[in-house]
C-alpha positions, 0 to 999 in steps of 0.5 A: 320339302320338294314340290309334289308332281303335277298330274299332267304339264301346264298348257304350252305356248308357242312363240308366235301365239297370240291372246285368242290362242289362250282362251277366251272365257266368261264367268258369271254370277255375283250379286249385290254384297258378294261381288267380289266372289265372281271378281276373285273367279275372273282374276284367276282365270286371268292369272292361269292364262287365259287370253280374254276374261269377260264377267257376266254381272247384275248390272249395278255391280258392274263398277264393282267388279270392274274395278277390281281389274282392269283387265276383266271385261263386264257384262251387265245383266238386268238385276233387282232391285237387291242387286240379283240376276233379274227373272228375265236376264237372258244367258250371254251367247255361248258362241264366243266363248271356249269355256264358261264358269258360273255360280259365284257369288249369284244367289238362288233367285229366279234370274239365277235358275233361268241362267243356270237351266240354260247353261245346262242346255249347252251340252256342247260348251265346256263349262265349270258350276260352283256355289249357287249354280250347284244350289240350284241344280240341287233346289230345282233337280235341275240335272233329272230335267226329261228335256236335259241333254244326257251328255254332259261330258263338258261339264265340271261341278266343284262343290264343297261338303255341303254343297254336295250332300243338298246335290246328294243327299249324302251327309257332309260327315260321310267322306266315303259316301261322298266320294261314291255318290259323286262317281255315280253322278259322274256315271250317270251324267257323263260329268266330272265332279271336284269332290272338295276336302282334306283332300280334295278328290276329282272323280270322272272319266279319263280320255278313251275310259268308259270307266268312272275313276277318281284322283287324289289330290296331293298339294293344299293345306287346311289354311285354305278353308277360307272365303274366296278359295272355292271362287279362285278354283272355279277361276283356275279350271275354267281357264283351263278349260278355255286352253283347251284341256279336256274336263277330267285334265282340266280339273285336276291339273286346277285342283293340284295349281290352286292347292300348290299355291295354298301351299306357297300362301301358308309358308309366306303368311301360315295358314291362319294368315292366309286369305284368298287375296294371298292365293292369286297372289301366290298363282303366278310363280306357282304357273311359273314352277310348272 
């Protein structure tokens, strides 16, 4: 079977270029017991690219995440005793930063709100929200906010069924009015939404349209409904984001790399098999076909 066509090329790289040329990117979030779903988000920025991955963590998960590359730099952040973002951790400066993934992993406490309704604030940072950082904005109504910036053109949320029927209130079982309700977000809000699912849907705008629109998605598998695949979405737009692709680019181009390397998972282990592990594994010569 022939590979399905990409919905745009993968960044180009000159040959003179050097680390700062490809995005220097943070992801924050993880918490005691689930640090290893912010760890897979940095791995998967690193392998889309990016120049330079830094994690913001709790700061007692900091040897955690670290090792599980050595290529991630970390973070810490004032946490509780129970491995959460502490009420008074403060957002890193956005300024170094040419993107921003955040949610994996964090849990809903008071540290993780205030990170979260700060982030909301950098209307002029590109930014990628999963998980809790969705929950969040769900739980608090965080995007109806008076003093929210109404321009939210850089910013992607992925959220899986569940997590879009609490943003919603659209049930998960309703595919169709999913897919409307996330396009009257993206009207409202200027946002682009990754609609997750069999398949998965990216609705927002398109360079130079006013319009709302929505993409198919055409690569991925059922095996990928596992832990851990959604962490490595958040990794993979984020970093394409921070190699300068507009949001609506950025996540279907994500979209289409982290279903194809699904696709290469379940023929080398099934789709039973398969596990988040085996999806980075897969990126690289996934990128490479590209």
């Amino acid at each position: 079977m022939s590979q399905p066509a990409p919905p745009l090329p993968f960044p180009a790289r000159a040959s003179d270029a050097h680390k700062g040329d490809f995005g220097r990117v943070l992801l924050i979030g993880g918490s005691r017991g689930m640090a290893g779903s912010i760890a897979l988000s940095s791995i998967a920025a690193l392998k889309t690219g990016s120049g330079l991955v830094s994690t913001a963590i709790p700061d007692r998960c900091l040897e955690t995440v670290a090792g599980f590359h050595p290529g991630i730099m970390t973070i810490p952040l004032p946490d509780t005793d129970d491995g959460q973002f502490a009420s008074f951790a403060e957002l890193p400066s956005v300024h170094p930063w040419d993107a921003i993934g955040c949610g994996p992993g964090m849990r809903t406490g008071p540290g993780s709100q205030r990170i979260v309704e700060a982030l909301l604030q950098q209307h002029d940072c590109f930014r990628v929200m999963d998980a809790d950082a969705i929950n969040l904005v769900s739980e608090h109504q965080l995007l109806d906010r008076p003093a929210l910036p109404r321009d939210q053109s850089k910013l992607v949320l992925t959220p899986h069924p569940g997590e879009l029927a609490r943003l919603t209130g659209v049930s998960a079982g309703d595919r169709p009015g999913q897919i409307a309700a996330a396009k009257a977000l993206a009207e409202k809000h200027g946002l682009t939404i990754v609609v997750k699912g069999g398949p998965t849907v990216v609705v927002g705008r398109e360079a130079d349209n006013h319009d709302v629109v929505e993409h198919v998605n055409n690569s991925g598998n059922p095996g990928m409904a596992t832990a851990g695949s959604g962490d490595v979405l958040t990794g993979i737009i984020t970093s394409l984001l921070g190699q300068g692709l507009a949001p609506w680019d950025a996540a279907r181009l994500g979209v289409f790399i982290h279903g194809l390397a699904g696709d290469a998972a379940a023929t080398k282990h099934s789709q039973p098999g398969m596990t988040c592990a085996e999806l980075l594994q897969a990126l690289p010569d996934v990128i490479e076909s590209l």
